[in-house]
C-alpha positions as CSV (number, residue, x, y, z in Angstrom):
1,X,-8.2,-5.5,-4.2
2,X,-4.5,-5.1,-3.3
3,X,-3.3,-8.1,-0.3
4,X,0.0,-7.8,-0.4
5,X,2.7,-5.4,-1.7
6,X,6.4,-5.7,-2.0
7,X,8.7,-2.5,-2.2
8,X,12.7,-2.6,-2.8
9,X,15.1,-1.2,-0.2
10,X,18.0,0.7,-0.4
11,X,20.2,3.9,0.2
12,X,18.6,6.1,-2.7
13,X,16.3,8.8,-1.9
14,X,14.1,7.5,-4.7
15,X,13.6,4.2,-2.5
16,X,12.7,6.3,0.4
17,X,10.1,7.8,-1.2
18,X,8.7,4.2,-2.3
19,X,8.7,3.3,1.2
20,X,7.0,6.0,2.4
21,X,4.4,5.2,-0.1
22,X,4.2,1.5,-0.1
23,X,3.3,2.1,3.9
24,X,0.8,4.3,3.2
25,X,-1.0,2.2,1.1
26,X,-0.2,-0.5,2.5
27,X,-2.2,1.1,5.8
28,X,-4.8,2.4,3.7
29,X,-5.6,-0.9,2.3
30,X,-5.1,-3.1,5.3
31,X,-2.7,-4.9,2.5
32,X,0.8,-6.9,3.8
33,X,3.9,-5.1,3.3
34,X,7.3,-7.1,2.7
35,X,10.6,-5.2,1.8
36,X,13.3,-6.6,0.3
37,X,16.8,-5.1,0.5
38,X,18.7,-4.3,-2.7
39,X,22.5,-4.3,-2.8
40,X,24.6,-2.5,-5.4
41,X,27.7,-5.2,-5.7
42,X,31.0,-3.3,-6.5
């Protein structure tokens, strides 16, 4: 059984599309959802 799930945020489309998923399942499975933001250093 999935409790919690953790999903990496940032500008690509790619990590839109994880979002959008992690919710989902997230909702599905009555699970916790945590993002953590991702930043590209120059």
């Amino acid at each position: 059984m999935i409790r919690s799930i953790l999903v990496a945020l940032d500008d690509t489309d790619s990590s839109q599309t994880a979002r959008r998923f992690a919710i989902a399942m997230a909702k599905r499975r009555k699970a916790k959802l945590s993002g953590l933001g991702v930043v590209d250093k120059p």
